[in-house]
N, C-alpha and C positions, 0 to 999 in steps of 0.2 A: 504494500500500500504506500503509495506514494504522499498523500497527506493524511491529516485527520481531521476532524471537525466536529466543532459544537455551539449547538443554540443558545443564548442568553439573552433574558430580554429583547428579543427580536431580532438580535446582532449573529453575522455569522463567523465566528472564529474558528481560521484554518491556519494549522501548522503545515508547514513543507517541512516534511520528516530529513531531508538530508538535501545537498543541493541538485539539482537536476543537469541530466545531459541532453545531449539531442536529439536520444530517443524516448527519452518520459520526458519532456518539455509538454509536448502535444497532449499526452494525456495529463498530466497533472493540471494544466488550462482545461478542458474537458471536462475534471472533476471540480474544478471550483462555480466553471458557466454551470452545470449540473445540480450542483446544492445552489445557486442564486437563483434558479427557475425554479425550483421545489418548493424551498423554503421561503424565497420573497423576503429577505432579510430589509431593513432599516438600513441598515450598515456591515460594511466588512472589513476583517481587520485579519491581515495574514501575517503569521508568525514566522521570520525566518531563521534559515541558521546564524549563527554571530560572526561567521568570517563572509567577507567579500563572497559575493553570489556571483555562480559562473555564466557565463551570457546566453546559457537557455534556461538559467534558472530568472535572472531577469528579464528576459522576452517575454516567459511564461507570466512573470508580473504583470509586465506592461500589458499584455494582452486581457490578463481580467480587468486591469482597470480600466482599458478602453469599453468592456463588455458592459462592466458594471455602469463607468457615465455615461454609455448609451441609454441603461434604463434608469436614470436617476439615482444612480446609489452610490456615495461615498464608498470609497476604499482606501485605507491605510497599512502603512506596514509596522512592524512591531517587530524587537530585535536587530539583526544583521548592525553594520559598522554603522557612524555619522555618514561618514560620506555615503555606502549605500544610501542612507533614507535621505542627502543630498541630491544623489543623482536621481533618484526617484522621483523627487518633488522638480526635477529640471526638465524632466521628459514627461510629466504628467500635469501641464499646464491642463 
């Protein structure tokens, strides 16, 4: 299993259990678009590992959050370095 996930208060929290290559890139985006049409969360808040994310584990990012502000839904990340969650906030105008 490539992440995991849990409901609170309406909020969907997923861990990416380790960081992704560029064959579970596609599916670990897959499982996250997957519980946001199910569940209909408020908000999403993805937990990463704490070292620098490899560049299908940040495509895999970029990619639900374009999913998610297509339908109105905040997405944040939680854990990985400062500058990850700089460069996240650079490419996610």
């Amino acid at each position: 299993m490539l992440i995991t996930h849990a409901i609170e208060d309406g909020n969907l929290h997923v861990t990416l259990r380790g960081q992704l290559d560029v064959t579970s890139r596609a599916s670990a985006a897959l499982e996250i678009e997957a519980l946001v049409h199910v569940h209909h969360p408020r908000g999403v808040t993805v937990q990463i590992p704490a070292d620098d994310p490899t560049p299908a584990t940040f495509s895999a990012l970029l990619r639900a959050h374009r999913m998610c502000k297509g339908l109105g839904i905040p997405l944040k990340l939680s854990g990985g370095t400062p500058s990850t969650r700089r460069l996240f906030v650079v490419n996610t105008p």
